[in-house]
N, C-alpha and C positions, 0 to 999 in steps of 0.2 A: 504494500500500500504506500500511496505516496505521501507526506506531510497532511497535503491539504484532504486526502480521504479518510487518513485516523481522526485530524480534526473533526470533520464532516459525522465519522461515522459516531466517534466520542461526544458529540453535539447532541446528536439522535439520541442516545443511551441513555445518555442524560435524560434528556428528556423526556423518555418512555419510562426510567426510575421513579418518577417525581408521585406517577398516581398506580395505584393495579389496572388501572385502565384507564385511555387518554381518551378514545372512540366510544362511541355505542355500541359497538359490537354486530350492529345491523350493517349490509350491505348498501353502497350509494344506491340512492333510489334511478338515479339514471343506469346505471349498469343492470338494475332490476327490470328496468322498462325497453333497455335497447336489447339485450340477451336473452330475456324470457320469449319461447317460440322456435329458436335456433337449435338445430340438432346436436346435443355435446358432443364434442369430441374434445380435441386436446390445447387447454389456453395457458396463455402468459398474464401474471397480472403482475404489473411493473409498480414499486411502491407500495407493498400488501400489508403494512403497517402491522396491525393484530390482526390482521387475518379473513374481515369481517366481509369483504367481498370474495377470496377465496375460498371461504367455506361454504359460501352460499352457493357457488359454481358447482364446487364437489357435492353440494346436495343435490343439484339439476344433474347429476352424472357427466361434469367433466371430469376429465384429470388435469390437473393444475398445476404448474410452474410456477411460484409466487417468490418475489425479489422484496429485499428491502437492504439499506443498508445499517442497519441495526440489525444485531445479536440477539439485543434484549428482547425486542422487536417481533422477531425472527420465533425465538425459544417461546415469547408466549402466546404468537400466533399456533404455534404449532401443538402447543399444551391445551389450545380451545377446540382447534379442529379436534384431538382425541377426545375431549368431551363431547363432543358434536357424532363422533362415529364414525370421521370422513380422513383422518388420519390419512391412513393408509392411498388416498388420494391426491395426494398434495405433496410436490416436491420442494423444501423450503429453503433458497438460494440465498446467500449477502454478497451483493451485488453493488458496487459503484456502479449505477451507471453510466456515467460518466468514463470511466475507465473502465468496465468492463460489463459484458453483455450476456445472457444466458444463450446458449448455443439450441442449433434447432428452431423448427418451423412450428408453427401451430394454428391452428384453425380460429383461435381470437386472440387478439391480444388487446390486453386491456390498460389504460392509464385512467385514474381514477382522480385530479386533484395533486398531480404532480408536481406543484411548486415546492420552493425550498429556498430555506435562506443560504446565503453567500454564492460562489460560480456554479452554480448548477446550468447545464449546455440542452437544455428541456429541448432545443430544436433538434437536438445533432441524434439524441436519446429519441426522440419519435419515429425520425428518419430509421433509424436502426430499429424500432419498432416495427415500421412495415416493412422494411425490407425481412423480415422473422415472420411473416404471416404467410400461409401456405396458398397457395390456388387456391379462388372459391372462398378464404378465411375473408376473414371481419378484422379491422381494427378500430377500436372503440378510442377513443379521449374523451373525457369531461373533463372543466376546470372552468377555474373564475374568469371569467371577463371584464369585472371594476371592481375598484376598490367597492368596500360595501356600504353603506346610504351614512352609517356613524364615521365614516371618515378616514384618517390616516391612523388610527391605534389600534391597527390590527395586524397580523404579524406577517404579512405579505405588502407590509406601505412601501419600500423600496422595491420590489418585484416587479416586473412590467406582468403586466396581465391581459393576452391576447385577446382580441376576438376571434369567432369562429372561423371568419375570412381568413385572417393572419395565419392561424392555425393550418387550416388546410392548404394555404401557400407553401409554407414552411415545409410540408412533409416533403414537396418536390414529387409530386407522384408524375410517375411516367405517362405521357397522352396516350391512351387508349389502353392500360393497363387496368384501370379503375372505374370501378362504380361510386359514385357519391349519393350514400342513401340518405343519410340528415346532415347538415350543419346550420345549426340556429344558435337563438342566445336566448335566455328568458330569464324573468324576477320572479325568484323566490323569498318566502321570509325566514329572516336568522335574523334572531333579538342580538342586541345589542351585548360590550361585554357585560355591563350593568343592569341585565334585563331588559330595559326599554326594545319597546318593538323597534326591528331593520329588517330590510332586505337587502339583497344581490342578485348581481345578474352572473349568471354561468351559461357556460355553454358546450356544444356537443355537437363531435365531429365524428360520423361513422361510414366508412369506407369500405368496399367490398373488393378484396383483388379479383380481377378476372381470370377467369381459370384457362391452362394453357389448353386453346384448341388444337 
């Protein structure tokens, strides 16, 4: 690992120390809404934090590839799926990815809310994301699109935060490789740190490779 990746991953750790759980343990509801219908086979989810989208996969019958660069991360994603029963379904990678990449194709691959504080390269790591999706696969991103309605005291205020457009520039996809099945943006609500009600807008970008004729 290089300087900046022990940092990076020692940041994480931290992090994930601080509570027994930082997430709800429920799966993004857009990863719910874009993957429910699709026939399992075998995905990536890039960022799997606790687990909470991964295990939800492994219930629908994928077999799952899940990244995180946290340990901590990593050990107690992996200690829910066996409460869950899906264990045995899910392979639990620590992954810079930035520096490095889970090898292999798969039929989805998924980013969920990829941002991160300090040099994280989120364009170069998507790129690399679709080029990992198989003929025929899906790859899924969600993520923010603005700061949220309370303002800069939120832990993405130095982050640029794409639109769905930017997004799907960024990936570079090859002309006539690709299907574009959604990218949009919408307002959601998420209360404020302090309770008061907010919203945000996020948004979603899901692409289809075309399969070799």
């Amino acid at each position: 690992m290089t300087a900046s990746t022990t940092s990076d991953a020692k940041f994480w750790d931290d992090r994930y120390r601080e509570s027994e759980r930082i997430w709800s343990g429920n799966p993004n509801s857009g990863l719910v809404g874009e993957v429910t219908g699709l026939a399992p086979g075998t995905a990536l989810d890039l960022g799997c934090g606790e687990g909470g989208d991964a295990i939800w996969l492994a219930r629908q019958g994928w077999r799952v590839t899940a990244t995180d660069i946290s340990r901590v991360a990593l050990d107690r994603a992996a200690g829910h799926a066996e409460q869950a029963g899906v264990g045995e379904r899910i392979d639990w990678q620590q992954h810079d990815l930035g520096v490095s990449f889970p090898a292999g194709s798969f039929d989805l691959v998924s980013a969920a809310f990829l941002h991160s504080f300090g040099d994280l390269p989120r364009e170069q790591i998507l790129r690399d994301a679709a080029a990992a999706v198989a003929p025929g696969g899906v790859l899924l991103i969600v993520g923010h699109a603005a700061k949220p309605s309370w303002g800069d005291g939120h832990p993405h205020h130095d982050v640029h935060l794409p639109s769905a457009a930017e997004v799907l520039a960024s990936l570079e996809l090859a002309e006539g490789g690709w299907e574009v099945l959604v990218s949009e943006e919408y307002e959601r609500s998420q209360p404020a740190p302090d309770g008061q009600p907010g919203t945000r807008v996020d948004n979603t970008v899901k692409v289809r490779r075309l399969a070799v004729g």
